[in-house]
Backbone as CSV, one residue per row, in Angstrom:
resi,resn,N_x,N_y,N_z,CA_x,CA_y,CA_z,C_x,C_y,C_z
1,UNK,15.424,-9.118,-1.422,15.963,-9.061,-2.776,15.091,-9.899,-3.719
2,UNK,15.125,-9.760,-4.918,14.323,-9.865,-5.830,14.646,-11.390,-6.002
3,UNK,15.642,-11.835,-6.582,16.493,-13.245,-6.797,16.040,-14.186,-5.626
4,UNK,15.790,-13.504,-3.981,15.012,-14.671,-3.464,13.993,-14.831,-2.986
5,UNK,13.349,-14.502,-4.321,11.341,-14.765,-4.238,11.389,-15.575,-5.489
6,UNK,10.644,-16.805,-5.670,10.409,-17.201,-6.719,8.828,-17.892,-6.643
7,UNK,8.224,-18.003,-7.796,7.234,-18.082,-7.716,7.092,-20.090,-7.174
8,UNK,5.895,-20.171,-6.179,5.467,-21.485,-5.234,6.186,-20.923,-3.784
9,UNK,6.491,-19.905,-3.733,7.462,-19.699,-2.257,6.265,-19.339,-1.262
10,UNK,6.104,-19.663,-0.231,5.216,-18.872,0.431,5.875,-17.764,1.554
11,UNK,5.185,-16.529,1.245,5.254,-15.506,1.792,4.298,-14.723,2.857
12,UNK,4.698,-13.643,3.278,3.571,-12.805,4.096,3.884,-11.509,3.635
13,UNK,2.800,-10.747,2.608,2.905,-9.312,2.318,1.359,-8.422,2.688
14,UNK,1.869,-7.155,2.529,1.355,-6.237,3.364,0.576,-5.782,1.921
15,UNK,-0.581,-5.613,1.602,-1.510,-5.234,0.465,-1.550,-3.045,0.660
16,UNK,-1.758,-2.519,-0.136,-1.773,-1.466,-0.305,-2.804,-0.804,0.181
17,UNK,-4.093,-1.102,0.965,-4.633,-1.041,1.987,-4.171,-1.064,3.084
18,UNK,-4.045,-2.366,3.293,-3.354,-2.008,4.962,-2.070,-1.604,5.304
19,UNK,-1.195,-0.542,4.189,-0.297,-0.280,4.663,-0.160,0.427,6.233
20,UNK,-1.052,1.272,6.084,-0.987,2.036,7.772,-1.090,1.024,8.832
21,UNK,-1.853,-0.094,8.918,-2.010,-0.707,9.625,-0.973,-1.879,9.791
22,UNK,-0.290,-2.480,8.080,0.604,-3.755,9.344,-0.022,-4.733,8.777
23,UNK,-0.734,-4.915,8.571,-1.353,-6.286,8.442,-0.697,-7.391,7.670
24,UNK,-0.457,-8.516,7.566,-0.110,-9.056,6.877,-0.822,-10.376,6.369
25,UNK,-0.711,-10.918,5.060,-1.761,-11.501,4.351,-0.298,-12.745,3.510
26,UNK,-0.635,-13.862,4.146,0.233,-15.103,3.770,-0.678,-16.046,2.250
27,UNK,0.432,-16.080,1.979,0.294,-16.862,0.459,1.070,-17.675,-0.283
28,UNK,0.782,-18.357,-1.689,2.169,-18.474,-2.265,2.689,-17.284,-3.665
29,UNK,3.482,-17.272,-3.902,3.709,-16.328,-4.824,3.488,-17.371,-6.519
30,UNK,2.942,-16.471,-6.992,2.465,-16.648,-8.193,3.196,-15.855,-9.178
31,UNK,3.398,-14.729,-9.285,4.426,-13.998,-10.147,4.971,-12.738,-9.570
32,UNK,6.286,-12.509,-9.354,7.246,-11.268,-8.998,6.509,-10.597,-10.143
33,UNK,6.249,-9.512,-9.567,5.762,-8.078,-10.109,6.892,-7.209,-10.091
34,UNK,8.002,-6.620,-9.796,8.426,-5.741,-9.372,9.872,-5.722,-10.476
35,UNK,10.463,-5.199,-10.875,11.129,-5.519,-12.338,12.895,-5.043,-11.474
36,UNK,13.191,-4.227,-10.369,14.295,-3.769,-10.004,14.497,-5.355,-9.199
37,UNK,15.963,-5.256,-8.717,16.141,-6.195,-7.704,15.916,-5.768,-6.128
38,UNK,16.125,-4.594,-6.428,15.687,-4.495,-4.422,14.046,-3.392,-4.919
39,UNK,13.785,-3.023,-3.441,13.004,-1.704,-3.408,12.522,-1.966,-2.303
40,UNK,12.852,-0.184,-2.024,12.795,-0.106,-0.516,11.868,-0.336,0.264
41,UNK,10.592,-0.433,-0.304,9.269,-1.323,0.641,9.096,-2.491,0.415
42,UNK,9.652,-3.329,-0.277,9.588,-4.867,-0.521,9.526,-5.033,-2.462
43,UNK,9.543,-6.235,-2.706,9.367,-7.042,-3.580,8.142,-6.875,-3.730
44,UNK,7.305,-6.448,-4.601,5.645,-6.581,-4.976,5.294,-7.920,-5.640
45,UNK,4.482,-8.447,-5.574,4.272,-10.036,-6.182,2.431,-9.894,-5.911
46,UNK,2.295,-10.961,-6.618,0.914,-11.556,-7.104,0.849,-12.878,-6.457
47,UNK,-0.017,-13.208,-5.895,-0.502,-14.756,-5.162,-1.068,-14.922,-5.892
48,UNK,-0.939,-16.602,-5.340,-1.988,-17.905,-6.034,-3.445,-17.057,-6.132
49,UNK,-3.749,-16.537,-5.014,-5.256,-16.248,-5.205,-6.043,-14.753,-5.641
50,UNK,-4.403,-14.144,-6.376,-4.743,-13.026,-7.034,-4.480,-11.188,-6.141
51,UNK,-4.249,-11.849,-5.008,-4.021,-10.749,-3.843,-2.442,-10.311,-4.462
52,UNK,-2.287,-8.765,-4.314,-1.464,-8.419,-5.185,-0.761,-7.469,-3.875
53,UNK,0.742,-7.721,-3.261,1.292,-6.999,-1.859,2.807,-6.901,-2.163
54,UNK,3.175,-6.381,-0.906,4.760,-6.116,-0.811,5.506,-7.024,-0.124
55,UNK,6.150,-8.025,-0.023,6.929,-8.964,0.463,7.376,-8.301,1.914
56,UNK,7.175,-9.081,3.172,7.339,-8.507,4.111,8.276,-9.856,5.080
57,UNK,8.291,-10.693,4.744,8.543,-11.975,5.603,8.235,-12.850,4.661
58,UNK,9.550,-13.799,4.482,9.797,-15.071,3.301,9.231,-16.506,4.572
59,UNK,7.996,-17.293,4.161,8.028,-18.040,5.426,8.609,-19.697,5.053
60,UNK,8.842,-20.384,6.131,9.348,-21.746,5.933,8.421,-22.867,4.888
């Protein structure tokens, strides 16, 4: 859900490349992209370092 991503959170999302594959690419979130509260492939967001993915796993 949208409400629990906020930006400094660190995450692991899946970039629009490696969707077929899985991959996942850890970061912190820099700005929620995604304007609904849910969607059915994840939360889209922007990292600190500009890598732009789908929220796949919120990490500790």
């Amino acid at each position: 859900m949208r409400k629990d991503i906020q930006p400094g959170l660190r995450v692991a999302v899946v970039q629009k490349h490696e969707q077929k594959t899985g991959v996942l690419t850890e970061g912190l979130v820099k700005r929620v992209l995604t304007n609904s509260q849910s969607h059915p492939h994840g939360i889209k967001v922007q990292l600190m370092d500009g890598i732009v993915g789908r929220v796949k796993k919120i990490l500790a």
